[in-house]
C-alpha positions as CSV (number, residue, x, y, z in Angstrom):
1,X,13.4,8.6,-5.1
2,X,15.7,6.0,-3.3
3,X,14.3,3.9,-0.5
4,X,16.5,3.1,1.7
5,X,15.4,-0.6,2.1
6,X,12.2,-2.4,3.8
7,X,9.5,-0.2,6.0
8,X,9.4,-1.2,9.4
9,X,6.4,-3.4,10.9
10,X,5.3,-0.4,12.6
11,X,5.3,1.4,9.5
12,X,3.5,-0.8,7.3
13,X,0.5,-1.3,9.9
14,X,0.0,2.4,9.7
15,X,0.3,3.0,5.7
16,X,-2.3,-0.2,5.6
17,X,-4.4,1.8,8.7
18,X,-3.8,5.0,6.2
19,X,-4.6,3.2,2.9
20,X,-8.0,2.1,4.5
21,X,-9.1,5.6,5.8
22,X,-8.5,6.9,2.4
23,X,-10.5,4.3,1.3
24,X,-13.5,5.4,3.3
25,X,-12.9,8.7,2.4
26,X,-13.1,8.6,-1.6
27,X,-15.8,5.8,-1.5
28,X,-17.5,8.5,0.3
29,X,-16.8,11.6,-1.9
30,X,-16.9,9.4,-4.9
31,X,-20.6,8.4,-3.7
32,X,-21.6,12.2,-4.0
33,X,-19.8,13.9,-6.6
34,X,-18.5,13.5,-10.1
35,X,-14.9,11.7,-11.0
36,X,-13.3,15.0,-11.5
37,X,-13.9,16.9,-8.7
38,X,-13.4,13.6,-6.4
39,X,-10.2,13.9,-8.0
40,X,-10.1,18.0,-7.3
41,X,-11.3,17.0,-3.6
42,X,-8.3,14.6,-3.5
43,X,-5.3,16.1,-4.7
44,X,-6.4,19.3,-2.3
45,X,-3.9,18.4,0.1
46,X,-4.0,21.0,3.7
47,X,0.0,21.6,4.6
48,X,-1.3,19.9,8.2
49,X,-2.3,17.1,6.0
50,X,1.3,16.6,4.5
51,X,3.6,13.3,5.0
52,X,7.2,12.0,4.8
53,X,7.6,11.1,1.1
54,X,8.7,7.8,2.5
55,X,8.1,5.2,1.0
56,X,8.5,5.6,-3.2
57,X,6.0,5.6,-5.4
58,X,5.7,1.7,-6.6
59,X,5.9,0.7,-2.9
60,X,3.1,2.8,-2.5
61,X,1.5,1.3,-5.2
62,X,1.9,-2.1,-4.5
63,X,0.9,-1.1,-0.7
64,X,-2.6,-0.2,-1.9
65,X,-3.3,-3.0,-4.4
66,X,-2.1,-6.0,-1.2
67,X,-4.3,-4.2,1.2
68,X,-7.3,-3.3,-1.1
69,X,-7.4,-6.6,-2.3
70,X,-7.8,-7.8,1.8
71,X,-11.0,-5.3,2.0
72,X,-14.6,-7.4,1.6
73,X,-15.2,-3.6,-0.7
74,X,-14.9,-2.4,-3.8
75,X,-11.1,-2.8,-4.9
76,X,-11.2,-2.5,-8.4
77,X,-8.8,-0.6,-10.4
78,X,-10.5,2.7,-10.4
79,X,-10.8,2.9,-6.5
80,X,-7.2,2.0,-6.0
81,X,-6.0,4.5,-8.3
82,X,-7.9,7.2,-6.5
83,X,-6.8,6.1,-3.1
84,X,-3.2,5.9,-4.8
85,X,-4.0,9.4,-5.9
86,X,-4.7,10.3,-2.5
87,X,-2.0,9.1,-1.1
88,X,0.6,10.4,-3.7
89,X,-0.8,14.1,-3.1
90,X,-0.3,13.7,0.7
91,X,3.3,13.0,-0.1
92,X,3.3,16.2,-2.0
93,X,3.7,14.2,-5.1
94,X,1.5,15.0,-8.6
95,X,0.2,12.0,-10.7
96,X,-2.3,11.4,-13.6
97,X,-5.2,9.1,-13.4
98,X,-5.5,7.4,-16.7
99,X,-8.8,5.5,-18.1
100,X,-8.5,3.5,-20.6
101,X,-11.0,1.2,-22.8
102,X,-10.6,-1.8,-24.5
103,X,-10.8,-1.2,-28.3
104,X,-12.4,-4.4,-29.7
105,X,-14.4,-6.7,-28.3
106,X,-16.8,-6.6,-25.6
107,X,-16.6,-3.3,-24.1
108,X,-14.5,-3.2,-21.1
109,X,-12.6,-0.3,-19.1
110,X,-9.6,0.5,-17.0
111,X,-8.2,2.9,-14.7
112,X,-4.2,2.7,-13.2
113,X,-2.0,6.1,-12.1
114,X,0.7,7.4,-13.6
115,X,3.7,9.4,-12.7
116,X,6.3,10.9,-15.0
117,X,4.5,8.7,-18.0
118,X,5.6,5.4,-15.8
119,X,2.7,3.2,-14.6
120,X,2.2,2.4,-11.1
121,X,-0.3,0.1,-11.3
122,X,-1.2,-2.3,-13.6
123,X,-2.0,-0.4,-17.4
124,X,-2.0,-3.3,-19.4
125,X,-1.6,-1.3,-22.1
126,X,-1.8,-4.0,-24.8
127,X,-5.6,-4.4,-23.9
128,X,-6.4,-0.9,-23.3
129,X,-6.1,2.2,-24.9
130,X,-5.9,5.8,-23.4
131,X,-9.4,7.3,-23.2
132,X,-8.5,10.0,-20.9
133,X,-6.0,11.4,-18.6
134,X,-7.2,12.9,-15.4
């Protein structure tokens, strides 16, 4: 997807007014139900609920990890990939939510989003391998 340059000031106050409301939301789902059907909940997108695919995917990305990282929450990896995920589906766009564990060592996990087998956010793959795919 080509984007044809830099979003607006307009436009970037509401994705970071949209980023946070998703946030809210699948802190709240997350909170009540399982990881897959938070993810089911997530990717079940209403037509009315539909957006612009503006802007691409690693903007997106890189959207949710600047203004997650401003919240005084929870912005670890696994919350920004489901708010990522969230976001992706409103644009009408699939993606898989990867976890991934650490394979020596002390035990350690990580989540990141893919799309078309290309990271969006960070995978560091060296340190983690693929556990699931969501």
């Amino acid at each position: 997807m080509i984007d044809s340059g830099p979003l607006p000031l307009s436009r970037k106050v509401a994705l970071a007014g949209e980023i946070v409301a998703e946030y809210v939301r699948v802190r709240w789902i997350l909170r009540r139900l399982d990881l897959p059907r938070t993810l089911e909940l997530i990717r079940a997108v209403a037509p009315a609920e539909l957006l612009p695919p503006r802007p691409t995917d690693e903007r997106l990305a890189g959207a949710v990890r600047r203004t997650l990282r401003r919240l005084p929450a929870d912005s670890r990896c696994l919350m920004q990939s489901l708010v990522l995920t969230r976001l992706l589906a409103r644009r009408g766009r699939e993606s898989t939510l990867v976890i991934g564990v650490s394979p020596a060592g002390r035990f350690s996990a990580h989540a990141w989003v893919e799309r078309d087998g290309v990271p969006l956010l960070p995978a560091h793959r060296r340190e983690f391998g693929r556990l699931a795919e969501l």
